[in-house]
C-alpha positions as CSV (number, residue, x, y, z in Angstrom):
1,X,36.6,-18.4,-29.2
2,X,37.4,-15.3,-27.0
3,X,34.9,-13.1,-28.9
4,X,32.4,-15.8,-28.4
5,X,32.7,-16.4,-24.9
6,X,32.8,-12.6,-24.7
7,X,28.9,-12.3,-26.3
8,X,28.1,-15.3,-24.0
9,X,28.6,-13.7,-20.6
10,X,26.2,-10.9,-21.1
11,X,23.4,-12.8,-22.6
12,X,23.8,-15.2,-19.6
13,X,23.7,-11.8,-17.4
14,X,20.6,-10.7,-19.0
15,X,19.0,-14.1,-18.3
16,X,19.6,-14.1,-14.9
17,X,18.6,-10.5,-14.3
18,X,15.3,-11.3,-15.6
19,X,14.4,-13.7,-12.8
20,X,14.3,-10.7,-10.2
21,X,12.1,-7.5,-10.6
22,X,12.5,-4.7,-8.5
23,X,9.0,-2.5,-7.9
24,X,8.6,0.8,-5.9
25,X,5.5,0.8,-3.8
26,X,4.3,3.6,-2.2
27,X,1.8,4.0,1.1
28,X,0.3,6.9,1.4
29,X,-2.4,8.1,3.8
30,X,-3.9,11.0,1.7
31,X,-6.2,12.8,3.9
32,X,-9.2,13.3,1.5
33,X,-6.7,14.8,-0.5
34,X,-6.3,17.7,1.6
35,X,-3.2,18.9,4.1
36,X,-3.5,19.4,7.9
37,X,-5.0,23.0,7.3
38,X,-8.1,21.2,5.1
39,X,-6.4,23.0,2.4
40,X,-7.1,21.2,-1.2
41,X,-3.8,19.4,-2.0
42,X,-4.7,16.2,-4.9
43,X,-2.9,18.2,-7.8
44,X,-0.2,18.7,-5.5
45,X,-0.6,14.8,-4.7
46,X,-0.9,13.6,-7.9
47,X,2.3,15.6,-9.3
48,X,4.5,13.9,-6.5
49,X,2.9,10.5,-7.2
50,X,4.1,11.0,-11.0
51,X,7.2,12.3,-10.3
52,X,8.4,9.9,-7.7
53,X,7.8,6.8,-10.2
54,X,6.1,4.9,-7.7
55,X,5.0,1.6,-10.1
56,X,2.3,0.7,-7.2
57,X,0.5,2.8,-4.5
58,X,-1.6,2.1,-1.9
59,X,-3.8,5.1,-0.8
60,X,-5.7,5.8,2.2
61,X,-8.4,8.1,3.2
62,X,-9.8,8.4,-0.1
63,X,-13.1,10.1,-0.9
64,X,-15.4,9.4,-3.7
65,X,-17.6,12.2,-4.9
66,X,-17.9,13.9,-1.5
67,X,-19.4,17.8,-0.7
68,X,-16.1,18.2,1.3
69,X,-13.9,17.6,-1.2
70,X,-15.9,19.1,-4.1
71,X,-17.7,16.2,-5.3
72,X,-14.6,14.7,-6.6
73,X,-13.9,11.1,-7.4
74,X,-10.5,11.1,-6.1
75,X,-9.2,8.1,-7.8
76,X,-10.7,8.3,-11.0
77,X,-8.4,12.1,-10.6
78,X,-5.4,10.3,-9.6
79,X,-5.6,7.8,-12.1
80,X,-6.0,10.0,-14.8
81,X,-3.4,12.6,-14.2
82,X,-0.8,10.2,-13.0
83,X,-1.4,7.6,-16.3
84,X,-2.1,4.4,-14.0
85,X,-4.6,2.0,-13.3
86,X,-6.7,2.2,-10.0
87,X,-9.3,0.2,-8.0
88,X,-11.4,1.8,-4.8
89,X,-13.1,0.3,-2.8
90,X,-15.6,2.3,0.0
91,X,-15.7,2.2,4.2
92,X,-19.2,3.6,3.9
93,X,-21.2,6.3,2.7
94,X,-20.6,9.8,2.9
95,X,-21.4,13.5,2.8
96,X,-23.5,12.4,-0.8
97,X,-20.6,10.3,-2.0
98,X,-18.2,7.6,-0.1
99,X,-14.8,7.6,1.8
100,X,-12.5,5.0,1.0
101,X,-9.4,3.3,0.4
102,X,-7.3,3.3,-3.3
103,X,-5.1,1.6,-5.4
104,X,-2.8,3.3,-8.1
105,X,-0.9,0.7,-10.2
106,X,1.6,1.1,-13.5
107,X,0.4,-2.2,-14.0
108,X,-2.8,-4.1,-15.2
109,X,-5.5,-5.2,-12.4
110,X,-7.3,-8.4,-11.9
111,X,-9.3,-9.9,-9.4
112,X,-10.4,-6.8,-8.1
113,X,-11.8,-7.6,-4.2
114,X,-13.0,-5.4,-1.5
115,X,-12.6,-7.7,1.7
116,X,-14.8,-6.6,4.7
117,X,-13.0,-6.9,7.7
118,X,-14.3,-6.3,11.4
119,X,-14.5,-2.9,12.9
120,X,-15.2,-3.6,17.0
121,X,-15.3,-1.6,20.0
122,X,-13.7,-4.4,22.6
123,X,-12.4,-7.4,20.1
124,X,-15.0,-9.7,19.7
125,X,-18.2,-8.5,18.2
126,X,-18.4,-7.0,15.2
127,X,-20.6,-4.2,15.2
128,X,-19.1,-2.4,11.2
129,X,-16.9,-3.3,8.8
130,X,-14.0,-1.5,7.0
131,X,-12.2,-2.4,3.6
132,X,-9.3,-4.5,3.1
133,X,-8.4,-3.6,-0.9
134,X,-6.7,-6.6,-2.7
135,X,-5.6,-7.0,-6.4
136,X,-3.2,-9.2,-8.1
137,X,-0.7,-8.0,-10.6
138,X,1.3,-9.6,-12.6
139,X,4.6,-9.0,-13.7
140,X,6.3,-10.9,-16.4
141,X,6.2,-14.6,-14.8
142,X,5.6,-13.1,-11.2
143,X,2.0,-12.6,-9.8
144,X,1.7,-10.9,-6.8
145,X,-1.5,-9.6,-4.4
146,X,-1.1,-6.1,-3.4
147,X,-3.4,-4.8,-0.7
148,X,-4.0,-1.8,1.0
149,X,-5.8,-0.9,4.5
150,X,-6.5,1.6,6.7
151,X,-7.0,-0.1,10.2
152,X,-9.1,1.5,13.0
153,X,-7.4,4.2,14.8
154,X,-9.5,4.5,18.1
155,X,-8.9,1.3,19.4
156,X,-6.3,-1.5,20.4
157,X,-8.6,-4.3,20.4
158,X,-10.0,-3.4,17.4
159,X,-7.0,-3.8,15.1
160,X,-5.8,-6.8,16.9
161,X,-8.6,-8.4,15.7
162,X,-8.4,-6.7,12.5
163,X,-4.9,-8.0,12.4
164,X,-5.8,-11.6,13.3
165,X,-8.4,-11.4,9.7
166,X,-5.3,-9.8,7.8
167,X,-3.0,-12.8,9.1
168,X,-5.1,-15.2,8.0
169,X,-6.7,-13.9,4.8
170,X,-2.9,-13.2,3.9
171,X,-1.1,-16.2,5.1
172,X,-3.4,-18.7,3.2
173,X,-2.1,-16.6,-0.4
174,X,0.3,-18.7,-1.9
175,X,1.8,-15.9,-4.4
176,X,3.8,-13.1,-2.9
177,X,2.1,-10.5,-1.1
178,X,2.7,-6.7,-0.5
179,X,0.6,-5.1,2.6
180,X,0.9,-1.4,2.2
181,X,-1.7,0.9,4.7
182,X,-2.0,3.2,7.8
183,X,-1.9,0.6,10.6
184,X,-2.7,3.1,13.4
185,X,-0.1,1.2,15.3
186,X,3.6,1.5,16.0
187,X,6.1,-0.7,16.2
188,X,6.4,-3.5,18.7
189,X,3.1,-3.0,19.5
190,X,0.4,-6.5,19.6
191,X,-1.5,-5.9,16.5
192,X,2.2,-5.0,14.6
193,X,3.9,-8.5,15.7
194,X,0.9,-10.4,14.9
195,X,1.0,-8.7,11.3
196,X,4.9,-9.8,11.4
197,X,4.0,-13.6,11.8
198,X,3.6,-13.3,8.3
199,X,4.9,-10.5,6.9
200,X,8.0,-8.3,7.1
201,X,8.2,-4.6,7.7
202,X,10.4,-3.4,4.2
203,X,10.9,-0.1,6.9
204,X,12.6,0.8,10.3
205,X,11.3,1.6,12.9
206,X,12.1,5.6,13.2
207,X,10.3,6.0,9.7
208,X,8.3,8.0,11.2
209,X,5.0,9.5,9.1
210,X,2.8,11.3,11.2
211,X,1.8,13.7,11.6
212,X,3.4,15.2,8.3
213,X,5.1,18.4,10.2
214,X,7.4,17.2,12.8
215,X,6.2,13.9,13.0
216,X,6.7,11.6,16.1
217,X,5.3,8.4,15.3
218,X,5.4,5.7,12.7
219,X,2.0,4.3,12.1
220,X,2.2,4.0,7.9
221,X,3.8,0.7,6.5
222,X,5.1,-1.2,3.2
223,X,4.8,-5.3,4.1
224,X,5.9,-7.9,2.1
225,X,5.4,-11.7,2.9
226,X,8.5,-13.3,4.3
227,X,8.5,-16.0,1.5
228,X,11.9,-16.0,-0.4
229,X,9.9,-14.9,-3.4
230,X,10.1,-11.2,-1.8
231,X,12.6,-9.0,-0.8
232,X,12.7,-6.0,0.5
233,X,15.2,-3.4,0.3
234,X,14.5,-0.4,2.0
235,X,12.4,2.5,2.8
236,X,11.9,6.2,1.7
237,X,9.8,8.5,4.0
238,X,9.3,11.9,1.4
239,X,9.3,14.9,3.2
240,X,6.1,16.4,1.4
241,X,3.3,18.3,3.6
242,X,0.5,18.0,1.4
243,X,-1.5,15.3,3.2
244,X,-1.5,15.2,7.6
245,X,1.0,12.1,6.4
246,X,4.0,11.7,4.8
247,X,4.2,8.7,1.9
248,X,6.7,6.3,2.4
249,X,7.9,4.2,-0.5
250,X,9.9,0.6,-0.2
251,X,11.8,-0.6,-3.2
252,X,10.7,-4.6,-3.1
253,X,12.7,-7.2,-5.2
254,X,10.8,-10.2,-6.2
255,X,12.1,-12.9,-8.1
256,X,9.8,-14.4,-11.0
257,X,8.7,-18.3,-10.8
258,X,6.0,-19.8,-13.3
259,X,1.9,-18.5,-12.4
C-alpha cells in the first residue's frame, strides 16, 4: 500500500501542475532595428531574442522593406533567425516600404487582426490611425489574446483616447489577455490608470526603459488582464544597448480552463 500511495502523489502533482502555464513575454521597442547612434543592430536583436527564451514578444518600431534599414523585412528576419512565428501589421507607408509594429511567438497564430485605433491632435477627432496588433494563442487548454502597441508619443490627449479604445476593445475579451507595447506614458499618469481599469502592470514602477543608456523613465510595459485566469509574476528590464530601449520581459502564469 505504501509503494502505491507513493506513485500516487506524483501523478496527482503532475495533474495539478498542468492546470497552470507559466510564459515569458517580452516588450520590446526595437528602433527600426537600429541603436541610438542609427547603427544596424537586428542580428544583435535577434541573438538576444533567442537567447533569452522569451516564448512571446511584442515588438515596436518595426520597419518593413524600408531604404533606411536596407530594404529589410524586419520580421520576416526575426522570425526566421530566432525559429518563431510572427505577425506585422503597418502604421503607414514608408521610405518605399512600411513601419510597423510585430509579433514574435514560440507558439501557433490565429486570428491574426490589425485594429486601427485613433491617432488625434486634442482628443476627439480623429485625424490618422495607428495599429493595435492582436492574436490569439493557444496553449494546451488556455487561449489567450496577446497584443502589442505603440501609442502616440507627442501627445497626452492623444493616448488617453487611445487608451479609452484599448479599454474597451480589451475589456469586452472574455479569454485572458496580455498588453505588451511602448505606452509613451509613465506611471500614474491618466492614460496609464485608465489602461489599469482593466489590466495590471506585471512591472514596477522604477523599471525604467528609456532611453537604453542611463535611462530615466519607464514608458515600455507587459499587461495582463486582472482576471484570475492571469498572473503575473515579475519583471526583467535587460540591460542591452542595441535598440534606444531596453526589452523588458514579465514571466505570466496562467491557469488553463476549457476553450
Amino acid at each position: 500500500m505504501r509503494s502505491y500511495t507513493l506513485i500516487l502523489i506524483p501523478f496527482l502533482l503532475a495533474l495539478n501542475g498542468s492546470k497552470a502555464q507559466t510564459l515569458q513575454v517580452m516588450s520590446y521597442n526595437i528602433h527600426v532595428g537600429q541603436d541610438a547612434a542609427n547603427m544596424d543592430q537586428l542580428k544583435n536583436m535577434a541573438r538576444f531574442i533567442k537567447m533569452s527564451k522569451a516564448d512571446i514578444v511584442g515588438l515596436q518600431e518595426v520597419d518593413s522593406v524600408c531604404r533606411r534599414s536596407g530594404n529589410v523585412d524586419q520580421m520576416k528576419f526575426l522570425a526566421e533567425a530566432t525559429g518563431m512565428y510572427y505577425a506585422y501589421a503597418r502604421h503607414f507607408a514608408f521610405d518605399g516600404g512600411s513601419y510597423g509594429i510585430g509579433i514574435l511567438s514560440k507558439f501557433p497564430l490565429s486570428d491574426v487582426k490589425d485594429h486601427r485605433i485613433i491617432l488625434t491632435s486634442d482628443g476627439k477627432s480623429a485625424a490618422a490611425t495607428r495599429a493595435l496588433l492582436t492574436a490569439k494563442i493557444a496553449r494546451g487548454k488556455a487561449e489567450i489574446l496577446f497584443a502589442t502597441v505603440h501609442m502616440d508619443y507627442r501627445d497626452s490627449n492623444s493616448r488617453l483616447a487611445q487608451s479609452g479604445e484599448l479599454v474597451k476593445l480589451l475589456g469586452a475579451v472574455k479569454s485572458p489577455v496580455i498588453l505588451t507595447g511602448d505606452f509613451n506614458a509613465e506611471p500614474g499618469t491618466a492614460e496609464i490608470i485608465a489602461l489599469k481599469s482593466i489590466l495590471i502592470d506585471t512591472g514596477k514602477d522604477d523599471d525604467l526603459s528609456f532611453p537604453a543608456v542611463k535611462p530615466v523613465k519607464k514608458i515600455d510595459y507587459v499587461m495582463v488582464s486582472k482576471a484570475d485566469l492571469v498572473k503575473a509574476k515579475g519583471t526583467r528590464v535587460y540591460p542591452v544597448v542595441f535598440s534606444d530601449h531596453l526589452p523588458l520581459m514579465s514571466h505570466v502564469k496562467i491557469k488553463s480552463r476549457d476553450r
